[in-house]
C-alpha positions in Angstrom: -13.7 15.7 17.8 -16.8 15.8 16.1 -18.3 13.2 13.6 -17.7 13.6 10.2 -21.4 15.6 8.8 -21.9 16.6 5.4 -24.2 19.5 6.2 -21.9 21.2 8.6 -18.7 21.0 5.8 -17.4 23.4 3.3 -16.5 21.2 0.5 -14.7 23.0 -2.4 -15.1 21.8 -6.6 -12.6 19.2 -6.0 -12.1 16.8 -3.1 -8.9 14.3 -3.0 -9.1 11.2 -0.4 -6.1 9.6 0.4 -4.5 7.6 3.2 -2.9 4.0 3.0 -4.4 0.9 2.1 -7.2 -0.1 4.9 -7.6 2.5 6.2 -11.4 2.8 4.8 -10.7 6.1 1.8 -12.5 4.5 -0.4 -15.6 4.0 1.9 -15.6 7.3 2.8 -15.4 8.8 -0.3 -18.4 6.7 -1.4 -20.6 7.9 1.4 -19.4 11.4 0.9 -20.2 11.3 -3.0 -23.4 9.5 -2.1 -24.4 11.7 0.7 -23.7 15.2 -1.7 -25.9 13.4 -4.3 -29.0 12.7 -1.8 -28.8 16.3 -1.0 -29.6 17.2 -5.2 -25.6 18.3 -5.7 -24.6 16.9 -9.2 -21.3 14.4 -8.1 -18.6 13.2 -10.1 -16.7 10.0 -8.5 -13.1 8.7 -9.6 -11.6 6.5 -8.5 -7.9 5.1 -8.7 -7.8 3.1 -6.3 -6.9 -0.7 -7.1 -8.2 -2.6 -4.7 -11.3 -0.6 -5.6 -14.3 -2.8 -5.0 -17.0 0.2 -6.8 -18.7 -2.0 -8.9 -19.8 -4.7 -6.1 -20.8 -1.3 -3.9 -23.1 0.1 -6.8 -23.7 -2.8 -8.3 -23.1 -2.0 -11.9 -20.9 -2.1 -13.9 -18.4 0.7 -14.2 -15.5 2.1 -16.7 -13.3 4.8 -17.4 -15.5 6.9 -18.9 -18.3 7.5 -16.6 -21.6 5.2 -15.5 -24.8 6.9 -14.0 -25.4 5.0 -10.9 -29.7 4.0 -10.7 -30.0 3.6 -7.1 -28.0 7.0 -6.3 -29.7 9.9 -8.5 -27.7 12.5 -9.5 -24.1 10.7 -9.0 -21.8 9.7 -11.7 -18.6 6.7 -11.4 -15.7 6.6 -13.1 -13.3 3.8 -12.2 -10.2 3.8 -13.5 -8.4 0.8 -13.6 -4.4 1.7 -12.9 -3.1 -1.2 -14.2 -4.9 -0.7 -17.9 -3.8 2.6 -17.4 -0.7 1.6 -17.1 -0.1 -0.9 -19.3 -1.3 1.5 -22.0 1.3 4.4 -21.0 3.8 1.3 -21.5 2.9 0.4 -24.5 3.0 4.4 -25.8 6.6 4.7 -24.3 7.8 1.4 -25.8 6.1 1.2 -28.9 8.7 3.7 -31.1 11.5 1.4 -30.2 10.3 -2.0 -31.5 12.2 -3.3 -34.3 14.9 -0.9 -33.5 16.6 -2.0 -30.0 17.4 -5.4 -29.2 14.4 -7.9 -27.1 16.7 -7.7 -23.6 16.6 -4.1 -24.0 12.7 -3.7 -24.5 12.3 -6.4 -21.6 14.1 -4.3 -19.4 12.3 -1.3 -20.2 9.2 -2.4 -20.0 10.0 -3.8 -16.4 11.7 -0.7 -15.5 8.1 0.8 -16.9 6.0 -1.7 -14.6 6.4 -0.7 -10.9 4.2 1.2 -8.2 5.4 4.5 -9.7 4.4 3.6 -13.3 0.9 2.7 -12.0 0.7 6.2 -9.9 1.7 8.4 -12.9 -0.5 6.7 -15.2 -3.4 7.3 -13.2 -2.7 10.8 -12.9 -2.3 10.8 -16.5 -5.5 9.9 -16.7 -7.8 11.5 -13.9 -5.6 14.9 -14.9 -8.1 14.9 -17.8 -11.1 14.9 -15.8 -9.0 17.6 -13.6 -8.7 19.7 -16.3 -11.8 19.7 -18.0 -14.0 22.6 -18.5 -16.8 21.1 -19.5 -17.0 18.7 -16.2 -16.4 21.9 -14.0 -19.3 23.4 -15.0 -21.6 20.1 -15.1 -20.9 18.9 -11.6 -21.4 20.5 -8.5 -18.5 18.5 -6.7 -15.4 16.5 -8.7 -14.4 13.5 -5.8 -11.1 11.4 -6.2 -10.6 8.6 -4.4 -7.2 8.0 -4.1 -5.1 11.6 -4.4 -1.5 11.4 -6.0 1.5 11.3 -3.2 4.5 14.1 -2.9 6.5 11.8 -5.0 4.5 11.9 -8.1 3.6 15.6 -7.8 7.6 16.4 -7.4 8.3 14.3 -10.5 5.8 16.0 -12.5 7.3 19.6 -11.4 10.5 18.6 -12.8 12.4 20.4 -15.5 12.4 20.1 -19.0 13.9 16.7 -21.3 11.8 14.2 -19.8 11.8 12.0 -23.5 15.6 12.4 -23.7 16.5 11.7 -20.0 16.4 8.1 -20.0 17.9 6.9 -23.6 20.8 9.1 -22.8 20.5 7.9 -18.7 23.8 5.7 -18.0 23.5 6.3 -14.0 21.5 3.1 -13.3 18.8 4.4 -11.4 15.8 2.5 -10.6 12.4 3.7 -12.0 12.3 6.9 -13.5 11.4 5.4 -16.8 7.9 6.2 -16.6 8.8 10.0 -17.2 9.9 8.7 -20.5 6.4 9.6 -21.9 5.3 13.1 -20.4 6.5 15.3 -22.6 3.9 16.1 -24.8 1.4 16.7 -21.4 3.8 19.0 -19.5 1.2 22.0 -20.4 -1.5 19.4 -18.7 0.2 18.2 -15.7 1.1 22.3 -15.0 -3.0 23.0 -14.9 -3.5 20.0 -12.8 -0.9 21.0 -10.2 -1.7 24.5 -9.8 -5.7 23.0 -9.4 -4.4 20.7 -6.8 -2.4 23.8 -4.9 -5.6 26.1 -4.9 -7.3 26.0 -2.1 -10.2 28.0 -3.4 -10.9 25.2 -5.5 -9.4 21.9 -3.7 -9.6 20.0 -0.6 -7.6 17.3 0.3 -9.0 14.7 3.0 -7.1 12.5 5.4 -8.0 9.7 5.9 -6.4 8.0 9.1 -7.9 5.2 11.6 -7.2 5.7 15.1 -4.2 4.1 15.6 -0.7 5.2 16.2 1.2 3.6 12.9 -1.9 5.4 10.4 -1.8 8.6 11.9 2.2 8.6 11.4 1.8 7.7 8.1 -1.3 10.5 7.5 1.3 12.8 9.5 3.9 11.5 6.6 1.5 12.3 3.6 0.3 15.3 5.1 3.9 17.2 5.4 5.6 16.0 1.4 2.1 17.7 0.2 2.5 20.9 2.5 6.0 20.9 0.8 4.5 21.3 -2.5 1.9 24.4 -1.4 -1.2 22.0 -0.7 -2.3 23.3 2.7 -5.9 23.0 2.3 -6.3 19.5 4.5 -8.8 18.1 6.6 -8.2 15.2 8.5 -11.1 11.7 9.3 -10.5 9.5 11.8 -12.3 6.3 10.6 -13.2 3.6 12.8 -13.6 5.1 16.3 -14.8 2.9 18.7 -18.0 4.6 20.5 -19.5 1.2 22.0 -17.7 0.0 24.6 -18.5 -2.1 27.5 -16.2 -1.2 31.1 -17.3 -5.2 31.5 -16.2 -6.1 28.4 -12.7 -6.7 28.2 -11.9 -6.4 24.7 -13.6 -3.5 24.1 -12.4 -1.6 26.4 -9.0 -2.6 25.5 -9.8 -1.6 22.1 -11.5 1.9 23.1 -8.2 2.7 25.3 -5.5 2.0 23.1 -7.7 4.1 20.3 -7.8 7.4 22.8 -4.3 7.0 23.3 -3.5 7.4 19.6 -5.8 10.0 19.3 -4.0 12.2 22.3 -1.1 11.9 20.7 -1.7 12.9 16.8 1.7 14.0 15.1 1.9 17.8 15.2 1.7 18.2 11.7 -2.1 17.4 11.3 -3.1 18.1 14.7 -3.9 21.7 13.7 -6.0 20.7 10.6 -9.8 20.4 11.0 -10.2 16.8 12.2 -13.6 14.4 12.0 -14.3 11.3 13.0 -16.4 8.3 11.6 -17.5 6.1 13.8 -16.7 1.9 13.5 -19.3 0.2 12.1 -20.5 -3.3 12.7 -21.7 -4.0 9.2 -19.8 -4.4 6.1 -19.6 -1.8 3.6 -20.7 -3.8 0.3 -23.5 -2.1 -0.9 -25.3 0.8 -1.1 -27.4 1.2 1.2 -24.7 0.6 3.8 -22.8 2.8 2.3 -25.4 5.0 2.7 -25.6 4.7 6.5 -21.8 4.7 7.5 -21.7 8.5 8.1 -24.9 8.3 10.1 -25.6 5.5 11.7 -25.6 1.7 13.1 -27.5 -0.5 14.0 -26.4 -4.0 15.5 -27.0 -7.3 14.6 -27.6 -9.4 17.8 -25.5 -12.4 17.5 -27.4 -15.1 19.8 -25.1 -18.2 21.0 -21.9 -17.1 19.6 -19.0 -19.2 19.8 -15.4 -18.0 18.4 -13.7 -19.6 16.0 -11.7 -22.6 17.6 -10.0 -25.8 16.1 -8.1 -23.8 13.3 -4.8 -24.3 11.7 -2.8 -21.5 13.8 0.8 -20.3 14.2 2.3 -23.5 15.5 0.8 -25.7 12.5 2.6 -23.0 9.7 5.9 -23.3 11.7 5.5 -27.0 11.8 4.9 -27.1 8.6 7.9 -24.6 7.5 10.8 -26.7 9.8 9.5 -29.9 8.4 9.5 -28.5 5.0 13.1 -28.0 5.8 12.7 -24.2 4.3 15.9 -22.2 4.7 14.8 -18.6 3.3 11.6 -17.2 5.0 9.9 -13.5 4.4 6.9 -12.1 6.3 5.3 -10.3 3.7 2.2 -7.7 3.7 1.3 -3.9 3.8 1.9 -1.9 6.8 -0.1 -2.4 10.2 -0.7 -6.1 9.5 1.6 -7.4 11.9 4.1 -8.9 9.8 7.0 -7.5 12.1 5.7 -9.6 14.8 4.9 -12.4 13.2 8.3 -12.8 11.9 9.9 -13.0 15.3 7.1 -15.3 16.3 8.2 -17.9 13.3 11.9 -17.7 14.4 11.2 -18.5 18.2 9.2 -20.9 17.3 11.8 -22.6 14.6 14.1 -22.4 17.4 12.3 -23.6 19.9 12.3 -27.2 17.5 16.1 -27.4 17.6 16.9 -24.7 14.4 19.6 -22.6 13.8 17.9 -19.5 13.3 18.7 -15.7 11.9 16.2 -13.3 12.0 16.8 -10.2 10.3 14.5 -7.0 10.0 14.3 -3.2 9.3 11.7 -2.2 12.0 13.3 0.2 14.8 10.6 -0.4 17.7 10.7 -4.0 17.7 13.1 -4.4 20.6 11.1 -6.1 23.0 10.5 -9.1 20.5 14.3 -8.7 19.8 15.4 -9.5 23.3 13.2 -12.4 23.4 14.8 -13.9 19.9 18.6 -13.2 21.4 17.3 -15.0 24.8 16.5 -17.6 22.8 19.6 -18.2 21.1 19.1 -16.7 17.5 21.2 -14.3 15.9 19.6 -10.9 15.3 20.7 -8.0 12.8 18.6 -5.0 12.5 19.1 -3.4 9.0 19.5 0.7 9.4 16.9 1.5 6.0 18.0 5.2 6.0 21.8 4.2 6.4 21.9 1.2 3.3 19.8 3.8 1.3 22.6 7.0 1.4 25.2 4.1 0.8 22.6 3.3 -2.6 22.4 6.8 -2.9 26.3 7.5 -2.7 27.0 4.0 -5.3 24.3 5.4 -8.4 26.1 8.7 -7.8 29.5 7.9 -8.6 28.3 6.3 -11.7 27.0 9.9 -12.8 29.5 11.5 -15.4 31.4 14.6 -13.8 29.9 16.7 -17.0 26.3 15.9 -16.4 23.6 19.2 -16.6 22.0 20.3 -13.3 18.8 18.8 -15.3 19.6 15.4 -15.5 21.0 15.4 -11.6 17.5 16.6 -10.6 16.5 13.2 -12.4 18.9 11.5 -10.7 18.0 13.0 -7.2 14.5 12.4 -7.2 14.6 8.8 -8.5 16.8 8.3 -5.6 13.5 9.4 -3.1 11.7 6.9 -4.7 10.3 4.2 -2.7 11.5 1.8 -5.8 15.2 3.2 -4.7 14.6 3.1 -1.2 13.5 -0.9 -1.6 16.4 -2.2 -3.9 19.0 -0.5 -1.2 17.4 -2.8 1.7 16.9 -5.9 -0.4 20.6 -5.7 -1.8 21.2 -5.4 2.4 19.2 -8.7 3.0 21.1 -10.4 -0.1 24.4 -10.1 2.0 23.0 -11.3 5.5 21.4 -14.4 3.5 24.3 -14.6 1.6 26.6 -15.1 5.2 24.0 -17.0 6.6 25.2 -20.2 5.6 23.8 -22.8 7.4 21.2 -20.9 9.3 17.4 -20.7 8.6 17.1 -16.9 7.9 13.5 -15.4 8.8 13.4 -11.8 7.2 10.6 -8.8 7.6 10.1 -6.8 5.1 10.4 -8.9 1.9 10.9 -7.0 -1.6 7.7 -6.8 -3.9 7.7 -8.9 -7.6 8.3 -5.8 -9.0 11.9 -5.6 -7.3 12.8 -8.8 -8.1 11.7 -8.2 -11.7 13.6 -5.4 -11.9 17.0 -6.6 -10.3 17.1 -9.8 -12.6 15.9 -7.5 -16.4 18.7 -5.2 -14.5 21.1 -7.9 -14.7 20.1 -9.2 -18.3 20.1 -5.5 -19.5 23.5 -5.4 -18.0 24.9 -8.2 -19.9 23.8 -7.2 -23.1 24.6 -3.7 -23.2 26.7 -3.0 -19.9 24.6 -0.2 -19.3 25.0 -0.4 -15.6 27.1 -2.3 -13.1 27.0 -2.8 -9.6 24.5 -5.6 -8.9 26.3 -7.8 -6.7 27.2 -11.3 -6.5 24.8 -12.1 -3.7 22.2 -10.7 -5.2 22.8 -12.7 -7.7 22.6 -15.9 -5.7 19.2 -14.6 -3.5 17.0 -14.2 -6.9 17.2 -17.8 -8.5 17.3 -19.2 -4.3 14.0 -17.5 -4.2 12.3 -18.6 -7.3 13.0 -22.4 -5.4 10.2 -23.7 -3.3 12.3 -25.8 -1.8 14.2 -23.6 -0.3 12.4 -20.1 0.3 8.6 -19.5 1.8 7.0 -16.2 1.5 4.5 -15.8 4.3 1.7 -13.6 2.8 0.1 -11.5 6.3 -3.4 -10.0 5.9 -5.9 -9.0 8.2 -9.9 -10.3 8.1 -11.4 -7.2 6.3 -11.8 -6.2 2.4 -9.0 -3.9 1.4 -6.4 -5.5 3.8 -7.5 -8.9 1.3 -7.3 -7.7 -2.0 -3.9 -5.9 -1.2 -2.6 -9.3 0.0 -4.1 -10.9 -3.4 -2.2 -8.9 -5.9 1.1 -9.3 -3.9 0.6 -12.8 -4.2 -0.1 -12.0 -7.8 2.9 -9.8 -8.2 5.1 -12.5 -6.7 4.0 -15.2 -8.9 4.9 -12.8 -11.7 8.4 -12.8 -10.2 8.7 -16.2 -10.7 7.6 -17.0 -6.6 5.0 -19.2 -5.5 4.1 -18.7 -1.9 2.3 -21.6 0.3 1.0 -20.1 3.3 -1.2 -17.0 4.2 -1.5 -15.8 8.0 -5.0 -13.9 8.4 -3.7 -11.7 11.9 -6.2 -10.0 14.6 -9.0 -11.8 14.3 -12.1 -10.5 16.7 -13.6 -13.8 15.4 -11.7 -15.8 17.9 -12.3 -13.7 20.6 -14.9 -14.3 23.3 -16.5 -10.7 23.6 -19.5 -10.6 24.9 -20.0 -6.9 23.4 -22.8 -7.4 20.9 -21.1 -4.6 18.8 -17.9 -6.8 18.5 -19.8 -9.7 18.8 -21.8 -8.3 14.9 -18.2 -7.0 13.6 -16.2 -10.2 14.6 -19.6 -12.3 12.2 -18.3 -9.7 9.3 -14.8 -11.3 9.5 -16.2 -14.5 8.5 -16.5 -14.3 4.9 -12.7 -12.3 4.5 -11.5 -15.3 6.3 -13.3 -17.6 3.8 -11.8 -15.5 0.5 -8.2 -16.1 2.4 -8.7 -19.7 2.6 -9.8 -19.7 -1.1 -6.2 -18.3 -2.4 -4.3 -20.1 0.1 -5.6 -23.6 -1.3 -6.7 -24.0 2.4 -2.9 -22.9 3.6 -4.3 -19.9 6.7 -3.4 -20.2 9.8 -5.7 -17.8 12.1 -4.2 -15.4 14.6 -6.7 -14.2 17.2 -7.0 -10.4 17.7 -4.7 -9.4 21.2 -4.0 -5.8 22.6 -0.2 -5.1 22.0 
């Protein structure tokens, strides 16, 4: 594969990045915009990203509207914040109902308003302006998005007609198609953006992957629901390719193996797309000038006398900590590709190991050599089957639908039940049961619900007693949600890795959780090169970067991090 080069690629007017959190869209999409704009192209830069970190990069400050950027000539930033975005699409849904429904009704629409897919359809509501516009098309040579809108929303926005009735009249009980409440009056809007999006005369959608078996799935993933819905036009980027290793070094040649090993075995559905890589960099990408550099080039810090990180709180200190604390309820909780699946068998071996009963319970398939170990060990194991508890879901919401119901309304019905809000409330009501049979064991669980979930099953439950609009939320969910709000009793284990993105995803769960009512203790910052002995000065300079993300962790965590060095499995 060849490096990713501006010169040698035929961008199109509009240019989507996407790919999952850490994987480094956002940084590429900065150097691409950057890189067009040193060439004398007129660029256009939105971003929708969250964990967007544009300001610090440009240093200036930046809005929704659009902020010339000094040290960058020609390139414009518009950085749309998803949650204002959001809360203002709430607010325009909810606002004809005040003073008409009662206060447990609005509470439960506005949390059935304040999930992951509210956030993603207000932001397209907003950047399908800039999408749309005329005027823009003409100024700029090249219109960049960071952050491109999934399958999901695009399939929601190409539903039929009655979005503004669909809900007041919904009595099925699904779980977040509420944010269609408020389209209506843009259908003509979201039609212009869609067909932009599936012309590939005039868009280009970028993939951005890292070399590593659980991205490229999930690029693979992203890549097929968009073919679904005509946008073929794809290139794929490979960020983070190792291209300085040592055959004395240990590590890095561990590193550069198990990278090459990934990359021969890209899922067939983007390994016939144009594919780039960018090479890892040692540096950090918080500024421009850096910025500047990642598509071209590096140059290493030399790291005289390095010593790795040693004498830190580590794994055994958290479980110490959680069996003395006499916790009974324990989730592993992060993004995907932290480690969190691990880490939760780790905690039960270890509670074991100090004379616990222990149930460890988790919805990852590939896990099985961690399983063995935990049944060797004595603990009792269940593996929840996601796809199986979500048709059961599925098959419960629809025998709730009436038998007269338009072929409309079961389209709604159908597609909320794709939603990842659907998908998450069918495993959680799975873990409710096993803690609820658990008894008198400590149960360790991966894959904990987000706030949001919990917010919604308990305003479910309100919204259920005051107007018995659905039914169905079960007795031990019931039990789980006040257990969990109990710091006595449950621990949320927040797992990050040492870098930016990986961070401030890991910050607004804990901030989502403490919205739900949950205060977490203890933060687990996982691979860490900084506790490595490497004596490749490349990983030597990347492992010095880690530093300061390790620093920010122990900041939230009130000094709570136990540090996991980084190992090839």
């Amino acid at each position: 594969m060849k490096n990713f080069n501006l010169s040698e690629s035929a961008f199109t007017k509009y240019l989507f990045f996407t790919g999952k959190g850490g994987v480094g869209k956002t940084s590429v999409a900065c150097a691409t915009a950057t890189g067009l704009a040193d060439q004398g192209k007129k660029i256009l830069l939105i971003s929708t990203d969250p964990a967007s970190n544009l300001q610090d990069v440009f240093a200036q400050k930046l809005n929704g509207q659009g902020t010339s950027i000094a040290q960058v000539p020609g390139l414009t930033v518009v950085n749309l914040d998803p949650e204002q975005e959001a809360a203002a699409y709430r607010e325009r849904v909810i606002s004809p109902f005040r003073g008409m429904l009662p206060d447990s009704v609005l509470q439960n629409m506005e949390e059935q308003l304040s999930g992951s897919c509210t956030v993603e359809i207000a932001a397209f509501n907003a950047f399908s302006d800039f999408l749309t516009d005329g005027s823009k098309r003409t100024e700029y040579d090249h219109i960049i998005f960071d952050t491109a809108p999934t399958g999901h929303t695009l399939r929601m926005l190409q539903l039929p007609s009655a979005w503004s009735t669909f809900i007041s009249e919904s009595t099925h009980g699904a779980s977040c198609l509420g944010q269609l409440s408020g389209l209506e009056e843009r259908k003509d809007i979201y039609k212009g953006a869609v067909e932009t999006l599936t012309d590939r005369n005039s868009t280009r959608l970028i993939l951005v992957s890292r070399p590593e078996t659980s991205a490229l799935n999930e690029a693979a993933r992203s890549s097929r629901e968009l073919q679904l819905l005509g946008i073929h036009n794809q290139i794929l980027i490979i960020n983070g390719v190792l291209q300085q290793w040592q055959d004395e070094d240990k590590v890095s040649t561990e590193i550069h193996e198990k990278q090459q090993s990934a990359l021969q075995n890209i899922p067939v559905e983007i390994a016939g797309y144009p594919a780039f890589i960018v090479p890892l960099r040692s540096y950090n990408l918080s500024d421009v000038t850096n910025i500047r550099r990642l598509l071209h080039e590096d140059e290493v810090d030399l790291i005289e006398n390095y010593e790795p990180i040693r004498k830190e709180k580590g794994l055994e200190h958290l479980i110490d900590d959680l069996f003395t604390s006499g916790k009974r309820v324990i989730f592993t909780m992060g993004k995907g590709g932290v480690g969190k699946t691990t880490l939760a068998t780790d905690i039960a071996l270890g509670l074991s190991s100090r004379g616990a009963k222990v149930h460890l319970t988790t919805t990852d398939p590939a896990n099985h050599l961690n399983y063995d170990l935990a049944i060797r060990a004595g603990i009792s194991v269940s593996r929840i089957d996601e796809a199986s508890e979500l048709e059961k879901y599925k098959n419960e919401v629809r025998s709730k639908a009436p038998a007269n119901m338009r072929d409309e309304d079961k389209a709604y019905i159908e597609e909320d039940l794709r939603s990842p809000c659907t998908q998450e409330i069918a495993v959680f009501k799975a873990f409710a049961e096993i803690v609820d049979k658990a008894g008198d064991e400590i149960v360790v669980i991966d894959t904990a619900p987000t706030g949001h979930t919990l917010l919604l099953l308990d305003s479910t439950q309100s919204y259920h007693r005051e107007v018995e609009r659905t039914q169905g939320i079960p007795d031990s969910v019931s039990r789980l949600l006040p257990r969990l709000r109990d710091p006595d009793e449950t621990e949320v284990v927040i797992v990050t890795l040492p870098e930016a993105t990986p961070v401030w995803e890991a910050e607004r769960l804990q901030a989502d959780l403490k919205r739900a009512g949950i205060l977490n203790k203890w933060w687990v910052v996982n691979a860490c090169l900084s506790m490595v002995n490497t004596v490749n000065p490349f990983l030597r300079s990347k492992a010095q970067g880690e530093i300061a993300w390790i620093d920010k962790v122990r900041e939230l965590s009130d000094e709570n991090t136990a540090l996991i060095e980084w190992k090839n499995i």
